[in-house]
Each structure stands twice: as C-alpha cells, then as structure tokens.
C-alpha positions in Angstrom: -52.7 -22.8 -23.0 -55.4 -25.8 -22.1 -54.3 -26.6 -18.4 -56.5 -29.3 -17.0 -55.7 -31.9 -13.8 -56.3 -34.9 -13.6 -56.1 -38.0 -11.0 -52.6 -39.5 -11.2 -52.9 -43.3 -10.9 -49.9 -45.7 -10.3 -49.7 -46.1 -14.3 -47.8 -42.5 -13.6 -45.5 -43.3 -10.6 -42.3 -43.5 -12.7 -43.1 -39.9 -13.9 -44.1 -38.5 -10.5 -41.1 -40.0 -9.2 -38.7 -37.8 -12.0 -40.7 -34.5 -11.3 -40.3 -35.3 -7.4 -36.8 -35.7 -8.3 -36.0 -32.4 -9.7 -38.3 -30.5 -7.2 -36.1 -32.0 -4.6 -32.8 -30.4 -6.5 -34.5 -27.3 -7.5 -35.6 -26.3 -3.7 -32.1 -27.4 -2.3 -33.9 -30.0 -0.1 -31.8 -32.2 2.0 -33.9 -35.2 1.0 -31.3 -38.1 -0.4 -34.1 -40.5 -1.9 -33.8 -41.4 -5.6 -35.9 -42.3 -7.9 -37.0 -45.8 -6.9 -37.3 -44.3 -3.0 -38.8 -41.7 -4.7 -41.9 -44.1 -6.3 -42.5 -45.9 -3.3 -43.0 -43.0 -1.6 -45.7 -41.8 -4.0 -46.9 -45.0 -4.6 -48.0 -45.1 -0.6 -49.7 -41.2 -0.8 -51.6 -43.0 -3.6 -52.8 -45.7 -1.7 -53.0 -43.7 1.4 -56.9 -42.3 2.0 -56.9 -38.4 2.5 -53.7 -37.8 0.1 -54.6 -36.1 -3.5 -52.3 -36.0 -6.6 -53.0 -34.4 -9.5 -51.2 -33.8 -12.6 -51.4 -30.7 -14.6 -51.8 -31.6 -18.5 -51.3 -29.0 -21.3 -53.4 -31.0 -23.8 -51.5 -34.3 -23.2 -48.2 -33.0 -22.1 -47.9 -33.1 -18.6 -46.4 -30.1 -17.2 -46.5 -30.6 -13.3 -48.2 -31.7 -10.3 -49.8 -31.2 -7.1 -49.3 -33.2 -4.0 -52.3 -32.0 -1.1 -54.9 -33.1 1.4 -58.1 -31.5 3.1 -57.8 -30.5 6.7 -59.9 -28.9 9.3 -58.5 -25.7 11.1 -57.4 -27.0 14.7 -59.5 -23.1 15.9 -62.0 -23.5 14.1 -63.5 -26.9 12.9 -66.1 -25.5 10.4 -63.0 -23.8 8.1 -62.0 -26.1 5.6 -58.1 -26.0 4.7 -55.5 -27.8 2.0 -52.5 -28.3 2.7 -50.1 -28.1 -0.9 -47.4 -30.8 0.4 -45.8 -30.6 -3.5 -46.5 -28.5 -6.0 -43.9 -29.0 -8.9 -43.9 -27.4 -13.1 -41.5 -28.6 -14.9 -38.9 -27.1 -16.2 -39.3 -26.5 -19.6 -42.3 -24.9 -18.5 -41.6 -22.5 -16.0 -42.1 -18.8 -16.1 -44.8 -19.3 -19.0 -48.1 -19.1 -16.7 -48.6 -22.6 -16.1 -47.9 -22.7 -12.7 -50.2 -19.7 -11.8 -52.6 -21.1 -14.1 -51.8 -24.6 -12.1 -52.8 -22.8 -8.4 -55.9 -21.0 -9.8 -57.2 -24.2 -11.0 -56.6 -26.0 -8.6 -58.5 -23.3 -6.4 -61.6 -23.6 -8.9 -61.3 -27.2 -9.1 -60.0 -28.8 -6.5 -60.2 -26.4 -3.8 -63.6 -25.1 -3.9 -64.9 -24.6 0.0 -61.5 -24.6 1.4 -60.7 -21.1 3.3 -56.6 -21.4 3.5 -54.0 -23.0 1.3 -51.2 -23.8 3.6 -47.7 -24.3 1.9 -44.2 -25.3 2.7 -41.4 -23.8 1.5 -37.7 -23.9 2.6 -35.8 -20.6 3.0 -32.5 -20.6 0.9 -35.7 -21.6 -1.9 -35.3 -17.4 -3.3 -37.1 -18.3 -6.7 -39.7 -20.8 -4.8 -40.7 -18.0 -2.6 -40.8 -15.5 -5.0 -43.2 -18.1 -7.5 -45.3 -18.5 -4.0 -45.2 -14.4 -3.3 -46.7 -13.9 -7.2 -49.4 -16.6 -6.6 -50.6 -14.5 -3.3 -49.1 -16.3 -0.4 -47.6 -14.8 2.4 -45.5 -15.6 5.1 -47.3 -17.3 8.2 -44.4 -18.5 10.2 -40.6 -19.6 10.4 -39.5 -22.6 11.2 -35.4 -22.6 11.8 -33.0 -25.3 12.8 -30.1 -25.5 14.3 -27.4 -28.4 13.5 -25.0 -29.4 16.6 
C-alpha cells in the first residue's frame, strides 16, 4: 500500500460528486441530492476559504476522500481542532487498511498541531461507527430528533 493525499481541484468534481454519492447511501443519510447537486455542492467547499478536500491515492487509484476544516476550540482559543465533515473509501477498498491508513495520514500530514478531530456520524450508521470506534474515536455527544 502507497497511500498519499493530495489537493482535489475542480478537474475532480465529477468523481467527488460519485464517492459523495455512495457515502450518502452507505450512511443511510436522508440527504436527496444527486450527482449534479452533488458537484455543486463540492464545487462551492472548493472555492470556499477555510474548506480542505483531499483525496486518498493508492499510486494513482483513488481510493477515498476527506472533507475538513481548522477550527479553534470555543474554551480554549490556543487548541487547534479539525473538524472531518466527509470522510469516504470506496468500496472496493474497504476493510483492507486504507481507511486507517487514510486517518493516520491525514493526522501526520494534514493535521499536524491540531489537538481534537471532531466527527459526525449518524446513529443507525452500525458499521460507520464501528470503522470510527477502530480508528480511536469515541462518543462526545448525541444529537436526537424527533419528527411530528
């Protein structure tokens, strides 16, 4: 395995827009964009100053990406945070390391001075959480909804 990241530019918003896609199906989100919803709404976290999106290459193969920005804690302004808004491998990639390998480089890489990685991930998500549990994160706080 020769995981690397690099920028994604708008050359890759047709791609970004597929794997956004199937993360949206594979988490059970509610989300009803499709694909060309789907780019737009890349395309503006490109263009939009703060927002980070990386893809993870094996060799030229591109087996995920990463969707974040930098933050300061609201308690403590010195303590650098990320939040992960996507994080997304493939699926003919899954459960072959890349997406540990994918977090751990990102914290070498990408994440160096940052203190906390804060995620997102929805409940009825069972192998999400338990991908998220194996890369060391732990529960912080419950969001719940009620429909009427």
């Amino acid at each position: 395995m020769n995981l690397h990241l690099r920028s994604a530019t708008e050359h890759d918003l047709d791609l970004l827009a597929e794997m956004n896609k199937h993360l949206i199906e594979d988490e059970g989100s509610a989300n009803p964009m499709n694909l060309a919803e789907l780019r737009q709404r890349m395309l503006e976290w490109l263009r939009t100053p703060g927002w980070k999106v990386d893809l993870l290459a094996n060799e030229d193969e591109v087996v995920g990406y990463a969707l974040y920005f930098y933050k300061n804690n609201p308690y403590d302004p010195d303590r650098r945070e990320a939040y992960l808004r996507q994080y997304f491998i493939r699926r003919g990639y899954r459960k072959k390391g890349y997406g540990l390998k994918g977090i751990e480089l990102l914290k070498e890489t990408r994440f160096q001075g940052i203190r906390t990685i804060e995620i997102d991930v929805l409940d009825a998500n069972l192998s999400g959480k338990s991908f998220w549990r194996n890369a060391g994160f732990l529960p912080y706080a419950i969001n719940m909804k009620r429909e009427i």
